[in-house]
C-alpha positions, 0 to 999 in steps of 0.5 A: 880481534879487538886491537885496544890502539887501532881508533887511535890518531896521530894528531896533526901538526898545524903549521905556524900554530906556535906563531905570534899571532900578528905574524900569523895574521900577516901569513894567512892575508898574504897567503904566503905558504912557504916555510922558510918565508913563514918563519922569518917573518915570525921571527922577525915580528917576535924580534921587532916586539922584543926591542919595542920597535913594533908600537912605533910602526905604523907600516912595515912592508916586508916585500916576501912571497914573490908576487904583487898580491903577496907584496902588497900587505902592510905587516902592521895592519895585514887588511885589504883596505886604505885604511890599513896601508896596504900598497897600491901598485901603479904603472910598470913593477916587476915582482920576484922573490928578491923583491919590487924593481921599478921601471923607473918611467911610471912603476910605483907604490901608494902606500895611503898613508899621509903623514900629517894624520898618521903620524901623531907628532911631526916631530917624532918620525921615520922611514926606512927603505932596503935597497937591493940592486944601485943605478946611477939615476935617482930613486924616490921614496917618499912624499912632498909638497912642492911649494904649498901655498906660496910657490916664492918663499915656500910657505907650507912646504912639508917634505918626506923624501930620500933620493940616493941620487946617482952612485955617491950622493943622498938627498933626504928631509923628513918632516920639514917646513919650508922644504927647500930651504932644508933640503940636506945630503950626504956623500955616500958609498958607490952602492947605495945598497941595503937599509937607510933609516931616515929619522926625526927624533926630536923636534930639531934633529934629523939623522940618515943610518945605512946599514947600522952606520950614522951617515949624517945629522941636519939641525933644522929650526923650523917648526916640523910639518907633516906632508898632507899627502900618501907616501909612496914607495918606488917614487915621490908624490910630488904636489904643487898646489899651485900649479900641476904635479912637478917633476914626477920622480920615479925609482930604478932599484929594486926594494926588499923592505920598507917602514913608516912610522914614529921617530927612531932612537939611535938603539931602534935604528941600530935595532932595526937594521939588525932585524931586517939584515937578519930577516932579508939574511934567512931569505937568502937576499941580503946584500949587505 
């Protein structure tokens, strides 16, 4: 007998159909097949666009899926390419759920992405890093260019860097001319855990936020200049123009999450550590 339902199909749900389609993009590059992780990072580029953070990124490292082939794409730009940031692992990383942990000896990550073409104004800028795990030696994030052109007055000497130094100081400078001469710190907690937001809004001002707290602001007058070589992550490229690679820095904690881009205001940064705490939260890594 003829059943008028029986060609009728339930249709099927195709998962993440409803994403961002940016967050989407993202999952399928970096063939992440868990729910959980795909919905935070939809969830977190919704509230990323939501606060108008997202146009200012230029690279947005969320560090999820457990493996180096996962960890290693750009959000952004989620392209298997220089071009678009995505990272480059060197030396000795162990990969996990929780994040990248560096051998502090040789393991880092090149992210391709130079400041001084990335960055439309050196006067507008940020990074931020999310630290899961302290250590009593320096990690590194960032770029530098040691001495430029003049290794006696540092002429030329653009900096990135943050290096929460042993447990209680941080070393940072973003965007800055004559490096050394501006080299700042601030006295921080003994955990050095959970996001610092490096950020250079206006020409002058440079401010450091850890976990939605204001740490420090440094006045610098001179002219900003953006590091002419790739940021790395885990560790400093360090260059010394006239002379070999100095004094190559290495990272020790682990890193859950990292940013590059245009400068933050003290509503984005506070905006940021809410999306990141909130996104590190759903993961069940949070440490803060």
């Amino acid at each position: 007998m003829f059943t008028p339902f029986a060609f009728i199909q339930t249709p099927k749900v195709v998962a993440g159909s409803s994403f961002d389609p940016d967050a989407q993009a993202f999952i399928t590059a970096a063939a992440i097949t868990n729910a959980t992780q795909q919905t935070a990072i939809n969830t977190l580029v919704l509230g990323l666009k939501a606060d108008n953070i997202w146009t200012k990124m230029k690279a947005i490292y969320p560090v999820v899926g457990g493996a180096a082939a996962n960890h290693k794409y750009n959000l952004k730009d989620p392209r298997d390419l220089d071009a678009a940031f995505r990272l480059v692992f060197n030396g000795g990383i162990t990969h996990s759920s929780t994040g990248m942990l560096p051998n502090g000896s040789n393991g880092y990550a090149d992210t391709k992405l130079i400041p001084s073409t990335a960055i439309a104004d050196p006067s507008s800028t940020h990074f931020s890093a999310y630290f899961r795990t302290t250590s009593n030696t320096n990690p590194q994030i960032g770029a530098d260019i040691i001495y430029g052109t003049d290794g006696d007055t540092y002429a030329d000497g653009e900096s990135q860097y943050l290096i929460p130094a042993g447990s209680t100081t941080c070393y940072y400078g973003l965007n800055t001319n004559n490096s050394y001469n501006f080299g700042l710190s601030f006295t921080d907690d003994a955990t050095t855990l959970g996001l610092y937001v490096v950020t250079r809004y206006t020409a002058n001002t440079i401010k450091v936020f850890k976990n939605n707290t204001l740490k420090t602001t440094g006045t610098d007058f001179n002219t900003p200049g953006a590091p002419y070589i790739s940021f790395y992550l885990m560790g400093m490229n360090q260059y010394y123009p006239d002379g070999p690679l100095y004094n190559p820095y290495y990272g020790t904690r682990q890193l859950a999450f990292a940013t590059i881009g245009d400068g933050l205001t003290d509503t984005d940064a506070s905006n940021l550590y809410t999306r990141i705490q909130a996104f590190q939260t759903s993961l069940g890594r949070q440490v803060w």
